[in-house]
C-alpha positions as protocol buffer text, in pm:
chain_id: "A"
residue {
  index: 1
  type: UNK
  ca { x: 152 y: 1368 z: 2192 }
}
residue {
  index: 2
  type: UNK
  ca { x: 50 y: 1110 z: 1917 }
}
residue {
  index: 3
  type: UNK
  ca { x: -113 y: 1137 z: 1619 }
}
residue {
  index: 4
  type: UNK
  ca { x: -454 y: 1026 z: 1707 }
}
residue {
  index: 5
  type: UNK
  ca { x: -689 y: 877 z: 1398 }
}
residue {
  index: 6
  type: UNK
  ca { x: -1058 y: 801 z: 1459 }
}
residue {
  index: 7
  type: UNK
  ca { x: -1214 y: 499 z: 1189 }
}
residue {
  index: 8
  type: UNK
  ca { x: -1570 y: 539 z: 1199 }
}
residue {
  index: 9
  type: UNK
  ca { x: -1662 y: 173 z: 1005 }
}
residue {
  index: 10
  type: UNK
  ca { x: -1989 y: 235 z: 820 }
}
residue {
  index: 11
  type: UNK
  ca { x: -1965 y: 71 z: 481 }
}
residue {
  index: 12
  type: UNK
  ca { x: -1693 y: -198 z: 572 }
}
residue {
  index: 13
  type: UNK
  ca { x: -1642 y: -472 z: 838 }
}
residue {
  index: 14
  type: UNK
  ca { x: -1363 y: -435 z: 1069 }
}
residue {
  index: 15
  type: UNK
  ca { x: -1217 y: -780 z: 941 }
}
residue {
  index: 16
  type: UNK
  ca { x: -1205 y: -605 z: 572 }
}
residue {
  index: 17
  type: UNK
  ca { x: -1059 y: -255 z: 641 }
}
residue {
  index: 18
  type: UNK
  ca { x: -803 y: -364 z: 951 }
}
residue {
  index: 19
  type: UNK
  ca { x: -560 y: -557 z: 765 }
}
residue {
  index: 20
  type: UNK
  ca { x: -503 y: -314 z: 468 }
}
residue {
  index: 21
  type: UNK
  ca { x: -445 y: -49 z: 753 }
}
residue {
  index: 22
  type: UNK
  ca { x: -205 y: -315 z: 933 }
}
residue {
  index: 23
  type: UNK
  ca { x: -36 y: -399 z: 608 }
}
residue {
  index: 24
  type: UNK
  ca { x: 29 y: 37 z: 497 }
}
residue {
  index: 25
  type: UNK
  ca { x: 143 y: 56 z: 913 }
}
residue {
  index: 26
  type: UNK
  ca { x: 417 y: -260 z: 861 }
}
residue {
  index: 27
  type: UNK
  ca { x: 505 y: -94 z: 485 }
}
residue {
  index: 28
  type: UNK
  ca { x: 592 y: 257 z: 678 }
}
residue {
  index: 29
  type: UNK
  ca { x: 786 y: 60 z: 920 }
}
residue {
  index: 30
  type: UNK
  ca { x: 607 y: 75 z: 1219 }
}
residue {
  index: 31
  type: UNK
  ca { x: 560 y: -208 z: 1457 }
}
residue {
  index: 32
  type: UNK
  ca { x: 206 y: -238 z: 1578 }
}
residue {
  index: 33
  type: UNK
  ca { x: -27 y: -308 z: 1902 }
}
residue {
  index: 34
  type: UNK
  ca { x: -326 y: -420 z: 1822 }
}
residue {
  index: 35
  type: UNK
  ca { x: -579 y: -411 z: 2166 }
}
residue {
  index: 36
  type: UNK
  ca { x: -889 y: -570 z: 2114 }
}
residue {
  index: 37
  type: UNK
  ca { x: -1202 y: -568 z: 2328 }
}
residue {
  index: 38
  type: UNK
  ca { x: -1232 y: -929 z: 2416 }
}
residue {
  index: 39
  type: UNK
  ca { x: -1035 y: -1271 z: 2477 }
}
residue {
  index: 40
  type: UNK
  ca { x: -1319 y: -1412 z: 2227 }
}
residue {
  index: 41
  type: UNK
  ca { x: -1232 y: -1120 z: 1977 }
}
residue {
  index: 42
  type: UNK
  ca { x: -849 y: -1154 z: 2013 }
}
residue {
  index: 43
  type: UNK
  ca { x: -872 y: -1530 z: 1902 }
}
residue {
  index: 44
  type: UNK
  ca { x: -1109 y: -1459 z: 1616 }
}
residue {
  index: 45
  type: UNK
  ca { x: -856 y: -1154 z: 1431 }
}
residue {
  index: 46
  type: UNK
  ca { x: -585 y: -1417 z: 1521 }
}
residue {
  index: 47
  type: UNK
  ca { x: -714 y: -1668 z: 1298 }
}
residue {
  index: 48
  type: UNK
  ca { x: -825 y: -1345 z: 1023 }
}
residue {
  index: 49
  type: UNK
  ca { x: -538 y: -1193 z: 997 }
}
residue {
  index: 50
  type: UNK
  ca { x: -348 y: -1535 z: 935 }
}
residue {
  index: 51
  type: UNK
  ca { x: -641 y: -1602 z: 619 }
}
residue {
  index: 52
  type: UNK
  ca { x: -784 y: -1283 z: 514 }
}
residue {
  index: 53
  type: UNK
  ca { x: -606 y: -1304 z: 153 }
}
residue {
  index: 54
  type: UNK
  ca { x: -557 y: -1618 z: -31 }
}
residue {
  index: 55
  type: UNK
  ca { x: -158 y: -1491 z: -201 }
}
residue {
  index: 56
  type: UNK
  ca { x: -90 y: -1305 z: 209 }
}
residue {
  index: 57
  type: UNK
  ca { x: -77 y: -1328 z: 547 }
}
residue {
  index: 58
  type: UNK
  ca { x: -3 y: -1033 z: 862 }
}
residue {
  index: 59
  type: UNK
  ca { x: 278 y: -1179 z: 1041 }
}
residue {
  index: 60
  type: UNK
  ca { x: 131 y: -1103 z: 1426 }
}
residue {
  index: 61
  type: UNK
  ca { x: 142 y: -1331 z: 1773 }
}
residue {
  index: 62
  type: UNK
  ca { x: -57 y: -1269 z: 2084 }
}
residue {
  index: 63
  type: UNK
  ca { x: 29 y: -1385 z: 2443 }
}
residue {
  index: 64
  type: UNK
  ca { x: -76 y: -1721 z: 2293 }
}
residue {
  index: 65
  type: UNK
  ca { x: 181 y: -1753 z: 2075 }
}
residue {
  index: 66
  type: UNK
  ca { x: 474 y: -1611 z: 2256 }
}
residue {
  index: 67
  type: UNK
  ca { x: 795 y: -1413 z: 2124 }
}
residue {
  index: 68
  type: UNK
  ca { x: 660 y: -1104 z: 2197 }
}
residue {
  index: 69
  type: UNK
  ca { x: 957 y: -863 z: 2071 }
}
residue {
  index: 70
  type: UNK
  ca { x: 1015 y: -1073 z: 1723 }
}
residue {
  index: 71
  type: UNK
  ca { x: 596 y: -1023 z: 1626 }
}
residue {
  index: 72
  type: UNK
  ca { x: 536 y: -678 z: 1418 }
}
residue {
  index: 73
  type: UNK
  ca { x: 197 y: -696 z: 1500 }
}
residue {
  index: 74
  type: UNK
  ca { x: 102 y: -778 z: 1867 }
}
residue {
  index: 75
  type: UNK
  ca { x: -241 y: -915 z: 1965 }
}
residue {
  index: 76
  type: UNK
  ca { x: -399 y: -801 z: 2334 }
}
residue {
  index: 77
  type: UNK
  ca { x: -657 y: -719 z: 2529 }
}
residue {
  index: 78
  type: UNK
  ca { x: -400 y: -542 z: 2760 }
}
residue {
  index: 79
  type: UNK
  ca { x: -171 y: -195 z: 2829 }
}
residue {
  index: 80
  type: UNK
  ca { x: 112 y: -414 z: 2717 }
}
residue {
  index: 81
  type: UNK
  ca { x: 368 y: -335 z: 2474 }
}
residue {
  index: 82
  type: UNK
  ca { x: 594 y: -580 z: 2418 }
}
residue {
  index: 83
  type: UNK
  ca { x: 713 y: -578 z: 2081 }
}
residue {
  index: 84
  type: UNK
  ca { x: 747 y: -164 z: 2085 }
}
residue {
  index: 85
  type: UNK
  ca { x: 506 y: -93 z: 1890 }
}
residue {
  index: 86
  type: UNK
  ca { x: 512 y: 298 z: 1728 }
}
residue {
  index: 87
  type: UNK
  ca { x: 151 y: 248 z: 1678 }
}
residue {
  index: 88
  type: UNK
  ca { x: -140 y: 151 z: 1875 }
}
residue {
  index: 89
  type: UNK
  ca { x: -477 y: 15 z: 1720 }
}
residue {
  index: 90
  type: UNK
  ca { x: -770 y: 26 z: 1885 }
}
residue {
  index: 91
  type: UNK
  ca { x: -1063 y: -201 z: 1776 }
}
residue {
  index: 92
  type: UNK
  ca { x: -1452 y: -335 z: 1944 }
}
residue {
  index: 93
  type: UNK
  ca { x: -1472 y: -84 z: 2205 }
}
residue {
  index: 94
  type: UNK
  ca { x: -1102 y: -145 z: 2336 }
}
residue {
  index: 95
  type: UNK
  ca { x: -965 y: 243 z: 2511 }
}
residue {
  index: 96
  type: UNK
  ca { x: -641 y: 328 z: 2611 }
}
residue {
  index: 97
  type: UNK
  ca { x: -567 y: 517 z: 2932 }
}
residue {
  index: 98
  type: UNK
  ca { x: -215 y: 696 z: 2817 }
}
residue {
  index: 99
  type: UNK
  ca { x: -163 y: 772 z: 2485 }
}
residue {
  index: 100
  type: UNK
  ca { x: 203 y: 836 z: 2546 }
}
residue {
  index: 101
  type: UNK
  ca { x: 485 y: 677 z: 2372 }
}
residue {
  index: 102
  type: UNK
  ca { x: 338 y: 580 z: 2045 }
}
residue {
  index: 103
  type: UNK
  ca { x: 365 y: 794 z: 1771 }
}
residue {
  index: 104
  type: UNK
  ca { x: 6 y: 747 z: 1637 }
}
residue {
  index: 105
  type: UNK
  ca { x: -316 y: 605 z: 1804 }
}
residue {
  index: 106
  type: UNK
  ca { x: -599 y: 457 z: 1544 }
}
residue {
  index: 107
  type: UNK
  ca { x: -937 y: 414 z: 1711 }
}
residue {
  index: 108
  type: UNK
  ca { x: -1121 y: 196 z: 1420 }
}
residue {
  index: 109
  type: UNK
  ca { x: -1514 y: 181 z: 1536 }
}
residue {
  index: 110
  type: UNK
  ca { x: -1827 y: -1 z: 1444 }
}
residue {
  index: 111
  type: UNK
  ca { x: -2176 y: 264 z: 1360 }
}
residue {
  index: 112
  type: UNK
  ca { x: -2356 y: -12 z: 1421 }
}
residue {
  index: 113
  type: UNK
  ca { x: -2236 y: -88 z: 1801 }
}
residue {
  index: 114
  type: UNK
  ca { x: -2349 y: 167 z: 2049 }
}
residue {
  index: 115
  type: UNK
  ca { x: -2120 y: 92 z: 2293 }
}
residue {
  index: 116
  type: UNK
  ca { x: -1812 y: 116 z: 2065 }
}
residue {
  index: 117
  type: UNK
  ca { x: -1944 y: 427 z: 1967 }
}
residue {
  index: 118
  type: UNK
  ca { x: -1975 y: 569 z: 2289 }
}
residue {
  index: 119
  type: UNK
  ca { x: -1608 y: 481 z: 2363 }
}
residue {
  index: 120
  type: UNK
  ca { x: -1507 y: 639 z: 2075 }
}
residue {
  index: 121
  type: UNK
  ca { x: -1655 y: 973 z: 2170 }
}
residue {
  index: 122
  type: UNK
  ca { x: -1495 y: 948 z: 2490 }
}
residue {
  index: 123
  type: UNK
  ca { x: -1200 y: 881 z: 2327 }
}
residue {
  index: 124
  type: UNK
  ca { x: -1232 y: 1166 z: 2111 }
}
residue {
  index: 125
  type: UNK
  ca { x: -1338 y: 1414 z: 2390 }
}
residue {
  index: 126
  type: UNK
  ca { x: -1004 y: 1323 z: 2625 }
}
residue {
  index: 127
  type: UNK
  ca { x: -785 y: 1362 z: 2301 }
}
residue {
  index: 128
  type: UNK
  ca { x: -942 y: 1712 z: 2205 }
}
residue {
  index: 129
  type: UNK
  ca { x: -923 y: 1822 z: 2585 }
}
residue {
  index: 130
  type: UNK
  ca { x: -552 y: 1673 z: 2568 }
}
residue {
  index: 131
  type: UNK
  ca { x: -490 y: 1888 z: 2283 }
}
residue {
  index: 132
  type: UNK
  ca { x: -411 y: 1641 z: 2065 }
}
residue {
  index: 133
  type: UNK
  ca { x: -422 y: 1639 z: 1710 }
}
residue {
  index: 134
  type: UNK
  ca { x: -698 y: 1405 z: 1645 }
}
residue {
  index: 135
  type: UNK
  ca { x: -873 y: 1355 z: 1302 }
}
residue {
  index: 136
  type: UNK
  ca { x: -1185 y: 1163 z: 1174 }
}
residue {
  index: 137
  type: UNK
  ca { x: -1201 y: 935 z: 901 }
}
residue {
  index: 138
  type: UNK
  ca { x: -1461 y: 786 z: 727 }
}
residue {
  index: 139
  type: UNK
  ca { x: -1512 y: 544 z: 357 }
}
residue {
  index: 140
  type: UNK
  ca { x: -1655 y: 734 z: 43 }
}
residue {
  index: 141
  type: UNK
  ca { x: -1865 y: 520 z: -172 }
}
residue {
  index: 142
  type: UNK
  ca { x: -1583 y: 336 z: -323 }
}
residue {
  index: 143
  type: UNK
  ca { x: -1419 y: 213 z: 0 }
}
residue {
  index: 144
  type: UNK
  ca { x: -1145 y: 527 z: 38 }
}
residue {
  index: 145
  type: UNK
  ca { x: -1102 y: 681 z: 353 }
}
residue {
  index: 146
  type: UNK
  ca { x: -1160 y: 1090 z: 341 }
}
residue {
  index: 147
  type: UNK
  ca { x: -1057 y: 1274 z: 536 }
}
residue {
  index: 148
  type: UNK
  ca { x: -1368 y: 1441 z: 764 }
}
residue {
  index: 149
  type: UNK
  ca { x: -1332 y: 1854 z: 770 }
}
């Protein structure tokens, strides 16, 4: 059973707190799967994670783009795991229906979309039930992620 990490985005964007947490998953050596709610979505954190820093860039691919097994981070609105990812993110409402054979599972969620809270609660409820070790994370005033007891 995965490690299963729950991003509850209050005092950030997505588009500012994913790629730091893409960036620490590529240092650690993981490869990642990024599944995203929407086609529209998928193109839009394309094009972000190509420009989010001026001196950087997240070297990723989607279907689009092709090369599946060479991209560290792969782009989908899919099951699919084509580049064998260790980790699976989980961003704008986007739920997984097996959380097997990744190491850890990071649902990153919006407070501010209903829906994408909902599915994280789900989410949340089938990991407990699962018995998974799930944890909660939220930003402190300076940006950090703590920890939730």
């Amino acid at each position: 059973m995965p490690e299963i990490l729950f991003y509850h985005l209050e005092r950030t964007t997505l588009e500012r707190a994913l790629p730091d947490l893409l960036v620490r998953s590529l240092a650690r050596g993981w490869r990642v799967v990024l599944t995203v709610g929407s086609d529209e979505r998928l193109q839009a954190l394309n094009n972000h994670l190509w420009s989010f820093d001026d001196s950087s860039f997240l070297p990723h691919g989607s279907a689009a783009d092709g090369h599946a097994a060479d991209q560290p981070v792969w782009l989908t609105t899919g099951d699919d795991n084509p580049n064998g990812a260790n980790v699976r993110f989980l961003v704008d409402g986007a739920s997984a229906d097996d959380f097997s054979g990744y190491e850890r599972l990071v649902f990153m969620f919006d407070a501010a979309d209903p829906e994408a809270l909902a599915t994280a609660r789900g989410a949340w409820t089938k990991a407990r039930e699962a018995g998974a070790d799930a944890t909660y994370w939220k930003q402190d005033e300076n940006g950090r992620w703590k920890k939730q007891a």
